[in-house]
N, C-alpha and C positions, 0 to 999 in steps of 0.2 A: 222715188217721189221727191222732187224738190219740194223749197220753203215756201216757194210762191204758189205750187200748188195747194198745198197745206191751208194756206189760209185760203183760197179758196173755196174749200172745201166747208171750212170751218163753218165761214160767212154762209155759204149756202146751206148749210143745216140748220142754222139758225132763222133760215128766212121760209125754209121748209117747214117745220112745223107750228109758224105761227099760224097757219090758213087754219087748223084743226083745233086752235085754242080761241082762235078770234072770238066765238061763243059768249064767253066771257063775257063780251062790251053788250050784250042782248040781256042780260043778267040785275044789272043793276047803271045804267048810265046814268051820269052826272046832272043830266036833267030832270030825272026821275026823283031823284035825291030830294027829299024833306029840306027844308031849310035845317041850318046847322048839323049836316051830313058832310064828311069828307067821304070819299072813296080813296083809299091808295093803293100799289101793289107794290111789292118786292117778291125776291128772287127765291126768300130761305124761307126754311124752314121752324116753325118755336114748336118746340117738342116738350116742354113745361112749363106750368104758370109761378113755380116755382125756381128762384134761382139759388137755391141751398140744395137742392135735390141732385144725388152724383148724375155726371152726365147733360147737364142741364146746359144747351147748347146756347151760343153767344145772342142769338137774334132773340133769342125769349127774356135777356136782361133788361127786356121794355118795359118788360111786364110789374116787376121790381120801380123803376123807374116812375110809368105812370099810376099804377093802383097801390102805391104806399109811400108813406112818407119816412123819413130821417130827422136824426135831432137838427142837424144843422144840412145845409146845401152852399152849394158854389155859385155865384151870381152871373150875370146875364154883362154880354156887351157888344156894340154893336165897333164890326170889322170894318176895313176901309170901303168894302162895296157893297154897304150898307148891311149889309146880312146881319145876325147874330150870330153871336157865340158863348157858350157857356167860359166863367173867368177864373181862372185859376189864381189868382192874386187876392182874388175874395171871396170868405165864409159867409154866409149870411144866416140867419137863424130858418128853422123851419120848424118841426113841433116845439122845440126850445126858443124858448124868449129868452131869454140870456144865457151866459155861465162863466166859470167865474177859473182861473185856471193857478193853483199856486205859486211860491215863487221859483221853487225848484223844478218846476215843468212837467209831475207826477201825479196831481192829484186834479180832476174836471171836476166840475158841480154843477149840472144844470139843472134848469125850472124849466118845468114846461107851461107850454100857456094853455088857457082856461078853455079853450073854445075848438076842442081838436076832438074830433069824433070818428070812429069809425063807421065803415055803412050800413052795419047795426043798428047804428045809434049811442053806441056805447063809449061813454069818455075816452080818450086813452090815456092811461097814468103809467107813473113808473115802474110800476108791476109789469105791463105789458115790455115797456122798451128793456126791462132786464128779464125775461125771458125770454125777447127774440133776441137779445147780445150772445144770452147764454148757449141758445141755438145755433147762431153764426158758428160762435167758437168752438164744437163739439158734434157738428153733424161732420167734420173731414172735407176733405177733398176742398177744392178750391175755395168754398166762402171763409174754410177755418183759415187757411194760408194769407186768403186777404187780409184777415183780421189779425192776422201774427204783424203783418206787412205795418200796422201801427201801435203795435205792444201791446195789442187786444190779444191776450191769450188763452184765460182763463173765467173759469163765471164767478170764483171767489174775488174778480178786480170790479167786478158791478154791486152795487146796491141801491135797493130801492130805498130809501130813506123815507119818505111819505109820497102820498099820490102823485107830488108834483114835483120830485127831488128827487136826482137819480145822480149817484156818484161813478166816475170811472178812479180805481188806480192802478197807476204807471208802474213795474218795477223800475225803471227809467224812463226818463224824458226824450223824445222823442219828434221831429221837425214832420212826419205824418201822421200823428196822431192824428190832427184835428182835421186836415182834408182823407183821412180815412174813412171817417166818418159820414164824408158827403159824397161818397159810392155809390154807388146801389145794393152793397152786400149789407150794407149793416138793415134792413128796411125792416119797419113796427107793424108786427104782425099784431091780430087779436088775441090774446092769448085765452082768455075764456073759450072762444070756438075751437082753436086751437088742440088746445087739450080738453073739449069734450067728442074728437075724434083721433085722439092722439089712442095707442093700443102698449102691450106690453113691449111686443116685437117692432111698434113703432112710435117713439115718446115723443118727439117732433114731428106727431101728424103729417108727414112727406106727403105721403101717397093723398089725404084729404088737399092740401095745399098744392098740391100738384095740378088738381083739374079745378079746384077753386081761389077767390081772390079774398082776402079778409084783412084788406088794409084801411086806411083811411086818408087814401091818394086821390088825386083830381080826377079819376076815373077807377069805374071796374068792369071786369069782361064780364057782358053779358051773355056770350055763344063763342065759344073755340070746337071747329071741325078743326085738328090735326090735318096738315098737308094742303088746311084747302082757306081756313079765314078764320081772322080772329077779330072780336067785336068789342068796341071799349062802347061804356054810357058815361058820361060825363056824372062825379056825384056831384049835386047842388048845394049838399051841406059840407064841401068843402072847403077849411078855415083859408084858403088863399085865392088870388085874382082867379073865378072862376075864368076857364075856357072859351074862347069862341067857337070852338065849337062842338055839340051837344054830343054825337054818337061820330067814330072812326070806325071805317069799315075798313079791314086791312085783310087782302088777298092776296095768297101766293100766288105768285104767277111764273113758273118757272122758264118759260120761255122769253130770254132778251127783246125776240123781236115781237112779242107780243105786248109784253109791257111797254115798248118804245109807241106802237101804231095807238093802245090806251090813253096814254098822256098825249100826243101829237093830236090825238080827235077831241080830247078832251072828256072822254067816258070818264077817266079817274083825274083827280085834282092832283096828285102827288104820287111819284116813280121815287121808290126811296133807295140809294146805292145799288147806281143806274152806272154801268161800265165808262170807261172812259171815251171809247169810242161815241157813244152817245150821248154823254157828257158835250164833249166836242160839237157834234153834228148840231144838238136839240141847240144849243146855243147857238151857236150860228143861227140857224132858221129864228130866231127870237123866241124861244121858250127864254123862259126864267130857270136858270142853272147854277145852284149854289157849289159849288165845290171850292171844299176845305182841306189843307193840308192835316192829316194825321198827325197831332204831335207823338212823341216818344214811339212811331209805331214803324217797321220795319217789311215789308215783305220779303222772305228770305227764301233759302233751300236749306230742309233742316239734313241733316247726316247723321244717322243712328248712331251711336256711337256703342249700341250693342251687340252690335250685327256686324259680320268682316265682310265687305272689306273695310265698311270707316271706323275700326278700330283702330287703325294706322294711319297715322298724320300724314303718310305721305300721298297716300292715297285720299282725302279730303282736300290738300294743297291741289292736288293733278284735279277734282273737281272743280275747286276755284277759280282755277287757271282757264278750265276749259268750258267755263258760260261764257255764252256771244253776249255781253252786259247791253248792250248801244241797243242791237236788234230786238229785244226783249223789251228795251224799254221805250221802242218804236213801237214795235209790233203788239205788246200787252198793256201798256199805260198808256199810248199815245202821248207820247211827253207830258204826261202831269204827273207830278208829283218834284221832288227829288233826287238826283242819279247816288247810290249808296256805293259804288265801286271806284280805283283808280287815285283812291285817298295818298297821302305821305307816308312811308313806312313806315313812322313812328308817329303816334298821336300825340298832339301839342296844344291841345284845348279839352277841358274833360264838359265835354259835349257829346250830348246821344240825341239822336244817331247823326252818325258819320260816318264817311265813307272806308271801305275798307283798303286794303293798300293791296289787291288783286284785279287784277283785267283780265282782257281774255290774250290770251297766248298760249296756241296749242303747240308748241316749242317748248317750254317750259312746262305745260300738264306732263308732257310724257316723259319729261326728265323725272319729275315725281313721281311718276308711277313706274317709270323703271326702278326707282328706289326702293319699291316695295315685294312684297312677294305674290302680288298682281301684274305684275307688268306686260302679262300676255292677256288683260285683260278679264271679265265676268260678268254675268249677267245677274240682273235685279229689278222689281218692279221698282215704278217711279208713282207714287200716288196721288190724286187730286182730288179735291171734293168738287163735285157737281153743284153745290149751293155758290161756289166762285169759278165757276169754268170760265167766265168772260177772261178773267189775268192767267187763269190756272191752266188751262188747255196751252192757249199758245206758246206763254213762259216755256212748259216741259216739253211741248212738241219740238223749242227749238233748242232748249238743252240735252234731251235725248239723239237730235241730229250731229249735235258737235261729242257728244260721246260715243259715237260710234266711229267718229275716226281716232277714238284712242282704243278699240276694239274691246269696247264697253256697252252692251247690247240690255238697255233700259226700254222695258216694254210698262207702256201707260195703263194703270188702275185708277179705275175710278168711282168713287164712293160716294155713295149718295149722303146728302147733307144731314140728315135726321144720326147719321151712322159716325160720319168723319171725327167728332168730336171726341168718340170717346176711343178711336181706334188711333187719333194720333197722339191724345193730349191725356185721355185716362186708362188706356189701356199701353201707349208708346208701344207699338205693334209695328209701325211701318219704316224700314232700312231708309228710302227716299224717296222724299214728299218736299211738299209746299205748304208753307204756314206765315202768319201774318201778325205776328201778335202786337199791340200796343200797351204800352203802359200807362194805366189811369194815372198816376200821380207822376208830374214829370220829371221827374231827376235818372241820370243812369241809374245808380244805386239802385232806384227802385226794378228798372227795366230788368236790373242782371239779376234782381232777390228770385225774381217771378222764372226765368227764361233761361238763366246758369245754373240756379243752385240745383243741388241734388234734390229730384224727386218730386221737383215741384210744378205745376201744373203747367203751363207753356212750356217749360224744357222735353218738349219731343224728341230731343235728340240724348234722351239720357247720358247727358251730360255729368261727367263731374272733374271738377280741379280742388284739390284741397286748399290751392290760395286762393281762388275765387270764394270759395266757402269759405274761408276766413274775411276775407277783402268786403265782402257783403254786406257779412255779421259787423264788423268794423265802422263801416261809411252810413249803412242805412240810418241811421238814429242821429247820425253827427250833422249839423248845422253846417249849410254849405261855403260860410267864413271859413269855420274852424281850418287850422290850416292843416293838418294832417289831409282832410275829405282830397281836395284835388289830388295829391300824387298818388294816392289812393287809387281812385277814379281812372287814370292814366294806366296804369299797373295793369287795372280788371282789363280794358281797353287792349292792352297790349298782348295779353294772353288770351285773350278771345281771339283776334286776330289771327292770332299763333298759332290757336288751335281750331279756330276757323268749324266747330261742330256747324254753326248757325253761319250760311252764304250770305251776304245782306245783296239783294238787288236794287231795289229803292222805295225811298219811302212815300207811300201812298195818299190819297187823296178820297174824300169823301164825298161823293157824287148824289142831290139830289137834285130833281125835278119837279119845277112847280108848274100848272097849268089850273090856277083857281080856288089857289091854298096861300094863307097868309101866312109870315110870323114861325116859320120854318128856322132853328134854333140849333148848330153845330152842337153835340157833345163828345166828351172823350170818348165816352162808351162806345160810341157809334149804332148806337139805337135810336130808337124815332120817341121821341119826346113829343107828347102829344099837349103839351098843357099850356104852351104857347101860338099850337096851330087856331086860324079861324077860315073860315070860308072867305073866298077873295073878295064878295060881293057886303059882308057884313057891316 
């Protein structure tokens, strides 16, 4: 079967089962909608209302985002083609009306302001914000590692001082403390409700907070069917510029070409990371099509580094060599984004991401994989998650094609999106896959804390270098003057390279679709922020 076959195949499956979902636009149309109703759809799945709960997949980090707040947040700005963007150059306050920060760079003090309630009704005071900190840092797995990520380590570094005074300390000072803070991990839970469904076997109420919202964000879910729509209500007693608009209806819609015909008729107002091919097309035809480059984020090819054969560098080199990079980034990005391959052998700017100093030459894969004690080649599953088949199918359709003329027979797994999350990133189960991860705060240092170091939650490729683990520990806290931070930075760079666990292919772009949605607002996250959306007509 050739390439060209392949995709058309591909194309035609996608256009096959739109006929049997089309349904859907019968359901709920854009005209039917109430005033201050959006409708939108995307592709994934949110498998918890909770984003401290293990497992708790990327598309559900909305939920954090829109039904709670943070002491502080990162402000709003508008891009050369008018868009928004959330800013990383500025904090802005959010439950906190000020604070106040030492001179040693170790000790916060915020006040909160008077007028912050949750949908209760219940004030929220510093009681509450130091025990959802204390929860961040002590339920594991990924919120606590965020919270290491800015010297949030501990609940003995929070105190409630009175209602309205909440101290953090620093064992060190630290250059992300303070946009660690304006994440979505650290988010002010109730803590009265909280713990009147908290249990012995569970002190963090998970499981209560899992199917409910108990924050005091510009929205809360009214109705979550799993797999099928999630419902936000706008709250009205929220202390900031309420929303335009009232209720977001937000349905999965796992089929591309049905979410595409939805927004094109205009049944739903907003297609939220919409592929690129349709990226492409819908603009053209004059939709409105925001697409944002992903800072700090990579779509790569991760390599187990558990599993042989990429236990052996040379055998990950003969990988690298042998991705068709150009076609790939024809064939699955449609030229957007960034090409991440083909870089300088040595890096000379400590800038992430960048390209790596690999192309494709299947001349040199097999010199490297003669090096090894593969060189007559093995078989391996290659896995993908169906919540991203748009980049994910084609990317490994057409790096399984070039691996098989090194007599390397990778047959395609494919894992449904509710499942991916925890088979690549919490359970590192899979030899070779596709993964995408971006770094909220953007410096490398940060990218390689999350994504190199040992054990920690995007390093799928169980990864470990002990100068990397050191380089991390080193750079992360250090101010990016200080002049050690750059040769630092270079070093990590160089040894990633070297060892090449994580392929980079290129860096990605964030695709939405408006057709009768205002005020649509890029974030790091890459989740749907709903607090600036209004209806186009308002």
């Amino acid at each position: 079967m050739t390439t060209i076959s392949r995709r058309t195949i591909l194309k035609g499956a996608g256009a096959g089962i739109a006929a049997s979902s089309l349904p859907f636009a019968s359901i709920l149309p854009a005209a039917a909608a109430p005033n201050g109703v959006l409708v939108g759809v995307h592709g994934e799945t949110i498998n918890s209302l909770d984003l401290h709960r293990t497992g708790t997949n990327r598309p559900s980090y909305q939920v954090a985002v829109n039904c709670y707040d943070r002491l502080v947040t990162f402000g709003l700005k508008t891009l050369e083609d008018g868009s928004l963007s959330y800013d990383y150059a500025t904090i802005n306050p959010d439950i906190a009306e000020s604070w106040e920060i030492s001179e040693d760079g170790t000790l916060y003090t915020f006040t909160l302001r008077d007028d912050v309630k949750f949908q209760d009704g219940k004030p929220v005071t510093a009681a509450d914000v130091k025990w959802s900190f204390d929860r961040a840092v002590t339920v594991g797995g990924f919120p606590t590692v965020q919270m290491k990520a800015g010297g949030l380590e501990r609940p003995d570094q929070f105190e409630a001082v009175d209602d309205k005074t909440f101290v953090i300390k620093l064992d060190r000072a630290s250059k992300l403390t303070l946009p660690d803070l304006a994440v979505p991990v650290p988010f002010i839970l109730n803590s009265e409700v909280a713990k009147a469904h908290a249990t012995a076997d569970d002190p963090w109420a998970l499981e209560y907070v899992h199917k409910n919202t108990i924050g005091s964000g510009a929205f809360k879910v009214v109705r979550w069917d799993p797999g099928q729509q999630l419902v936000y209500e706008r709250n009205d007693n929220w202390h900031g510029e309420l929303p335009g608009v009232k209720r977001l209806i937000l349905r999965e819609v796992p089929s591309q070409a049905t979410r595409r015909a939805l927004i094109e008729r205009g049944d739903v107002q907003l297609s939220f990371n919409i592929p690129n091919k349709d990226a492409k097309e819908l603009a053209d035809g004059g939709l409105t099509v925001y697409s944002t480059p992903i800072e700090n984020a990579i779509q790569v090819v991760g390599l187990n580094t558990n599993f042989e054969p990429f236990t052996d560098p040379d055998v990950r080199k003969a990988i690298a060599y042998a991705i068709p990079y150009e076609e790939i980034f024809q064939t699955a990005a449609y030229g957007r984004g960034n090409k991440m391959w083909g870089g300088p052998e040595k890096a000379t700017e400590p800038v992430w991401p960048q390209p790596s100093p690999y192309y494709t030459d299947l001349d040199k894969a097999r010199e490297f994989l003669a090096k090894s004690k593969f060189a007559d080649g093995f078989e391996v599953p290659f896995s993908i998650d169906l919540d991203q088949v748009d980049w994910m199918e084609p990317t490994a359709l057409l790096i399984i094609e070039n691996l098989a003329k090194l007599g390397i027979t990778a047959s395609l797994e494919k894992i449904p999106g509710a499942n991916w999350r925890t088979a690549s990133l919490v359970e590192k189960r899979l030899p070779l896959h596709l993964e995408n991860f971006g770094g909220w705060l953007n410096y490398p240092d940060y990218y390689f804390f999350w994504a190199y170091q040992d054990g920690h939650l995007f390093n799928s490729s169980n990864y470990k270098n002990d100068e990397i683990e050191q380089l991390v520990d080193e750079t992360l806290y250090l101010p990016t003057d200080d002049p050690e931070w750059a040769p630092k930075i270079l070093r990590m760079i160089e040894i990633a390279f070297e060892d090449i666990p994580r392929i980079p292919l290129w860096q990605p772009a964030l695709n939405v679709a408006s057709n009768g949605a205002d005020g649509y607002a890029y974030w790091f996250h890459r989740q749907l922020d709903a607090r600036t959306l209004s209806p186009a007509d308002s």
